[in-house]
N, CA, C and O of each residue as an XYZ file, in Angstrom:
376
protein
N     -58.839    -16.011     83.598
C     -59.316    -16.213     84.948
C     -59.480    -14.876     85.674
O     -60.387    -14.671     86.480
N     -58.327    -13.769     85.259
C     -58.752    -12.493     86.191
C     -59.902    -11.771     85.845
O     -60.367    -11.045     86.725
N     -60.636    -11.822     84.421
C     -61.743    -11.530     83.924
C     -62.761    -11.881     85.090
O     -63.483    -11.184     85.802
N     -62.555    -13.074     85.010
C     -63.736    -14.163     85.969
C     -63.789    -13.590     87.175
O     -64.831    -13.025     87.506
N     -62.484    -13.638     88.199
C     -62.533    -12.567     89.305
C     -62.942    -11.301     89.758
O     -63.440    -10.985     90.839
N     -62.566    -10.401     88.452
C     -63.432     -9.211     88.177
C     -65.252     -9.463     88.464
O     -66.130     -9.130     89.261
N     -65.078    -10.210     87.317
C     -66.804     -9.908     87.167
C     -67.563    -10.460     88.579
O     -68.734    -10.144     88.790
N     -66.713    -11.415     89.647
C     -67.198    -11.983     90.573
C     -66.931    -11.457     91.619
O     -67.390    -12.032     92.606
N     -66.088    -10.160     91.872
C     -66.033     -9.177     92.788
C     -67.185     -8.183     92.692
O     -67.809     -7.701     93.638
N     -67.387     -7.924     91.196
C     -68.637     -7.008     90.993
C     -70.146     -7.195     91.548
O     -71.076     -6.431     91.807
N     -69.917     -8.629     91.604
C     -71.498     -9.314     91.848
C     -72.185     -9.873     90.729
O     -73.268    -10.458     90.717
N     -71.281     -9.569     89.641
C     -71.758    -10.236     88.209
C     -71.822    -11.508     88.306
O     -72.977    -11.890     88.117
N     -71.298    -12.110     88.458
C     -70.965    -13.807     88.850
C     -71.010    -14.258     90.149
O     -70.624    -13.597     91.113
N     -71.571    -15.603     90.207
C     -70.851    -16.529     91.173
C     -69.938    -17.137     90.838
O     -69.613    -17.140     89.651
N     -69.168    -17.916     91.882
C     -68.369    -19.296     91.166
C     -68.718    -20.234     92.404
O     -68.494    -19.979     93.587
N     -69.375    -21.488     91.824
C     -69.147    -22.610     92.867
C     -68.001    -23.572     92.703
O     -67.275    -23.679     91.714
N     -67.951    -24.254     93.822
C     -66.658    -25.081     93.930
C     -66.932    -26.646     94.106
O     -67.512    -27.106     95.089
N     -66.600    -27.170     93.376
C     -66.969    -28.803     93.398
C     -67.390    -29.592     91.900
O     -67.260    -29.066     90.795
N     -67.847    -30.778     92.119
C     -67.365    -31.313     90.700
C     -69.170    -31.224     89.807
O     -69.482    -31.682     88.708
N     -69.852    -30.620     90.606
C     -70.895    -29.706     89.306
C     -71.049    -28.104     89.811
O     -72.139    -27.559     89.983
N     -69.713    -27.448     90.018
C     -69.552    -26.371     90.344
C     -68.812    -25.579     88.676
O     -68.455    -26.066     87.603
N     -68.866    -24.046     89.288
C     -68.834    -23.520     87.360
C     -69.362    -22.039     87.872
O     -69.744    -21.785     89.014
N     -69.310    -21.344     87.026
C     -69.806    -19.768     87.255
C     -71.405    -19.671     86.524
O     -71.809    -20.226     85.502
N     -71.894    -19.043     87.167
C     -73.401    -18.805     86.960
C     -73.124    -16.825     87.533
O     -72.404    -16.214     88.322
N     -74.313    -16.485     86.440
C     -75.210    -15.382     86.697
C     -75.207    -14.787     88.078
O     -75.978    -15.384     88.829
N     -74.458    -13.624     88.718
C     -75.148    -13.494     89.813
C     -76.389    -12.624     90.044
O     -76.949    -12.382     91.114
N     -76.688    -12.220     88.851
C     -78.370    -11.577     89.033
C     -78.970    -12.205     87.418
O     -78.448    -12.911     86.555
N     -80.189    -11.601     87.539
C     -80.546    -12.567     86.373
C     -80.095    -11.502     85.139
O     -79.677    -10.371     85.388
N     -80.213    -11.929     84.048
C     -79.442    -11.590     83.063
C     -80.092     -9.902     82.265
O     -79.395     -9.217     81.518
N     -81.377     -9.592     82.630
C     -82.178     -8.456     82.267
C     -81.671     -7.267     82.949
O     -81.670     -6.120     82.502
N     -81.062     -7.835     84.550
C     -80.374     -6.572     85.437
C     -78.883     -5.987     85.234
O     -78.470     -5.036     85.897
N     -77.994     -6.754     84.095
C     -76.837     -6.581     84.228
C     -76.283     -5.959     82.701
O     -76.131     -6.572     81.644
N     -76.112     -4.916     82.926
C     -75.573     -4.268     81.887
C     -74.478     -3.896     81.242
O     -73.820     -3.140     81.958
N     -73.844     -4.141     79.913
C     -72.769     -3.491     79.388
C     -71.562     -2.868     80.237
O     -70.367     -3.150     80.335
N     -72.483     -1.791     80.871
C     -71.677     -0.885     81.516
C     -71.009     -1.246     82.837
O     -69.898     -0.902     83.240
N     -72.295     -2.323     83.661
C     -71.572     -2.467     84.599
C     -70.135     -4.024     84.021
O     -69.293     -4.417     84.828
N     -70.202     -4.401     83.058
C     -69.335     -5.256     82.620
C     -68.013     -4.937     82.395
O     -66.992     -5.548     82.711
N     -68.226     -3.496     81.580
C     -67.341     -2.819     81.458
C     -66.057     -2.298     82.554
O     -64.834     -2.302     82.691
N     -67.398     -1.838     83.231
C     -66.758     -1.205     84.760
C     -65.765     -1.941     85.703
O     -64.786     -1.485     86.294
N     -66.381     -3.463     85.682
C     -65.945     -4.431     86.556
C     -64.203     -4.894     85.443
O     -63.077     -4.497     85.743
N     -64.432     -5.475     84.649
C     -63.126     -5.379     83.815
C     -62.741     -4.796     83.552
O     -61.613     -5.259     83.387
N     -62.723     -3.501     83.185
C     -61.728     -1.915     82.308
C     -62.297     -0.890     82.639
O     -62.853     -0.261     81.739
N     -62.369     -0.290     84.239
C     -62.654      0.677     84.594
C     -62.246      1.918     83.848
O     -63.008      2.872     83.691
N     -61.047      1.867     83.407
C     -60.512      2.909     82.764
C     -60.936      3.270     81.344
O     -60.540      4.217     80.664
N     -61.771      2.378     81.055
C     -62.332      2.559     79.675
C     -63.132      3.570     79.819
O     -63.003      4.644     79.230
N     -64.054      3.271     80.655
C     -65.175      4.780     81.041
C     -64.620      5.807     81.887
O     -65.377      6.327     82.706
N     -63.452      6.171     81.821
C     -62.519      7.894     82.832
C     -62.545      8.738     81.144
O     -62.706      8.348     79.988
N     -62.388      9.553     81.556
C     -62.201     10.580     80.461
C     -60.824     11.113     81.061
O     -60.519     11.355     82.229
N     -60.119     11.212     79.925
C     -58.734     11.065     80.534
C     -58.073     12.134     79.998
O     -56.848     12.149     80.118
N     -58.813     13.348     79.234
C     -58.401     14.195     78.480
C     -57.913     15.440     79.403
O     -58.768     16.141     79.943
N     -56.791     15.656     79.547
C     -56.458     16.860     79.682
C     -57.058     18.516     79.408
O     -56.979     18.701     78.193
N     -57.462     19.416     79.904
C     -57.567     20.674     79.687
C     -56.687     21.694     79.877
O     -56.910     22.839     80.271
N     -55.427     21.051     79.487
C     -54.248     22.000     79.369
C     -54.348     22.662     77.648
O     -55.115     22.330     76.744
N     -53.471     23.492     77.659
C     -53.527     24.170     76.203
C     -54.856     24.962     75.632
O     -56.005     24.646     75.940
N     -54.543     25.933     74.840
C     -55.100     26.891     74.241
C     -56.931     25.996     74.130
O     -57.978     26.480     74.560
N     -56.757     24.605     73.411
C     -58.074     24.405     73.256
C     -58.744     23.345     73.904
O     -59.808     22.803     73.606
N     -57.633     23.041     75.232
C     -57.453     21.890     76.217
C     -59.132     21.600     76.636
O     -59.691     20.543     76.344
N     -59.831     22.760     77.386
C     -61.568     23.082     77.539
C     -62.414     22.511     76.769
O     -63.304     21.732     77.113
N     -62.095     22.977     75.427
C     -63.146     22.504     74.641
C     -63.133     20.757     74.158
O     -64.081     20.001     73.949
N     -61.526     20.498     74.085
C     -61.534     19.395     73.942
C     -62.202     18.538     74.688
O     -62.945     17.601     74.395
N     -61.618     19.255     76.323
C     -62.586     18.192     77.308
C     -63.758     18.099     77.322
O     -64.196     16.963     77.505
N     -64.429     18.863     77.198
C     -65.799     19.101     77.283
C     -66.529     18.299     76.042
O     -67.334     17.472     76.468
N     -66.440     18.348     74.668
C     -66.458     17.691     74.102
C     -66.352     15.949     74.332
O     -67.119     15.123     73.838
N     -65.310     15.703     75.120
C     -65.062     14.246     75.364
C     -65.894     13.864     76.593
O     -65.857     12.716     77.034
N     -66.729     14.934     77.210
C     -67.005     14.807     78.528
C     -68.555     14.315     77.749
O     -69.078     13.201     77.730
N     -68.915     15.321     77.281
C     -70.291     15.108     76.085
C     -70.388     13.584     75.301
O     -71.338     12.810     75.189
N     -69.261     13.522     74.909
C     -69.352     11.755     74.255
C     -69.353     10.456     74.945
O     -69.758      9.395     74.468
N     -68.567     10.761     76.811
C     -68.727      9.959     77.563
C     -69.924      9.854     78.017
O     -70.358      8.729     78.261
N     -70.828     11.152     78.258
C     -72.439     10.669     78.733
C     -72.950     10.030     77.702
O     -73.459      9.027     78.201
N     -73.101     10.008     76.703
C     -73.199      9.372     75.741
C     -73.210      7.631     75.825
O     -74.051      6.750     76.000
N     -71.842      7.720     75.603
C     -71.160      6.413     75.569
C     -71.927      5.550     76.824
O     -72.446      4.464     76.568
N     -71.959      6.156     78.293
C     -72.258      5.395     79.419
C     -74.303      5.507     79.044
O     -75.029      4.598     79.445
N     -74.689      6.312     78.532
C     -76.064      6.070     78.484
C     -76.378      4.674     77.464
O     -77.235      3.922     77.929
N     -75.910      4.351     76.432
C     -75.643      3.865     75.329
C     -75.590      2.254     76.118
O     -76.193      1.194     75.952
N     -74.419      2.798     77.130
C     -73.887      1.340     77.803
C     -74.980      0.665     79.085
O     -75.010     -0.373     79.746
N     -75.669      1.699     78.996
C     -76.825      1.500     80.266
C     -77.667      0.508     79.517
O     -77.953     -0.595     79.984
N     -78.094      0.982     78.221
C     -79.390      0.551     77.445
C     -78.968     -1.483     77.047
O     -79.690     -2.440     76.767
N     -77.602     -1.329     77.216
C     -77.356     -3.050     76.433
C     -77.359     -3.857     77.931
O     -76.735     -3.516     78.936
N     -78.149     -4.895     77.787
C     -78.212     -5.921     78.928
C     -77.608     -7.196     78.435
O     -77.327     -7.101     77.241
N     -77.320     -8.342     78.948
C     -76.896     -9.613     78.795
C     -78.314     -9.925     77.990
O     -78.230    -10.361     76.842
N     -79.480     -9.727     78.526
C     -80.370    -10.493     77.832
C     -80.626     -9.965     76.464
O     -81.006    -10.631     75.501
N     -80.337     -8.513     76.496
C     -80.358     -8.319     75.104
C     -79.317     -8.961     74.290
O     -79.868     -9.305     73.244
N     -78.121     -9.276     74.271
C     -77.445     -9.331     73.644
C     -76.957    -10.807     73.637
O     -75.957    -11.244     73.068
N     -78.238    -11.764     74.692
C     -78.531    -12.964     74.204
C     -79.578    -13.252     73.103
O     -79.512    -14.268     72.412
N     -80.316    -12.542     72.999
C     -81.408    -12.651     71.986
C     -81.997    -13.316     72.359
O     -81.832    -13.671     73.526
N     -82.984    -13.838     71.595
C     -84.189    -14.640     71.497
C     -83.624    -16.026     71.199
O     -84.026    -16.637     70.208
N     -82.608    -16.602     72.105
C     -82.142    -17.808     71.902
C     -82.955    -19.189     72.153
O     -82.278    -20.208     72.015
N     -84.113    -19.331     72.450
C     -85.320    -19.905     73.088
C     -84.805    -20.834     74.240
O     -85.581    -21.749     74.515
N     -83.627    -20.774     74.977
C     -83.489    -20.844     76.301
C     -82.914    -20.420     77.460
O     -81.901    -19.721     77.456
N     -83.597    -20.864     78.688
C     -82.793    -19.810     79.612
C     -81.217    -19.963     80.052
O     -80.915    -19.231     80.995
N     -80.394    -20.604     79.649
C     -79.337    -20.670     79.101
C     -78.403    -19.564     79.566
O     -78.868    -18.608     78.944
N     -77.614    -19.200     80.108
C     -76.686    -17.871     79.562
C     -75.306    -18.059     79.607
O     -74.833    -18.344     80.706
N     -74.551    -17.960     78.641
C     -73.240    -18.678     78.870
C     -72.152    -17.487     79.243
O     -72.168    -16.491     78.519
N     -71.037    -17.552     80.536
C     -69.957    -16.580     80.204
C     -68.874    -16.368     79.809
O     -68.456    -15.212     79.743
């Protein structure tokens, strides 16, 4: 359920209330990406959390700083609709 809250603070979701109430889409499914999914449940997944203490503390970070643009460009490109496929309806389940 705190998943659900997450994603419905984000704007990812609605939730209605009543007896054909249920969570739906809060934008359509082409606008919502990976990343912001990510973001809304495990912010901390996307911090780079590496220290630049020690002799090679810099390079390490920098390096990890390089794999996070990465990672968040990567996370830009996946949408809900992609990763519904070509299911032949408009359908989207969460």
């Amino acid at each position: 359920m705190q998943i659900l809250n997450d994603l419905r603070r984000a704007g990812l979701i609605d939730s209605r209330r009543g007896k054909t109430g249920g969570y739906l889409l809060g934008r359509p499914p082409e606008e919502i990406t990976l990343r912001q999914i990510v973001d809304a449940v495990d912010p901390a997944l996307l911090q780079c959390t590496v220290s630049r203490d020690g002799e090679s503390g810099a390079f390490v970070r920098q390096a990890w700083d390089q794999v996070s643009v990465v990672l968040l460009q990567a996370l830009d490109q996946v949408t809900l609709e992609s990763l519904a496929g070509n299911s032949g309806g408009p359908m989207f389940y969460i």
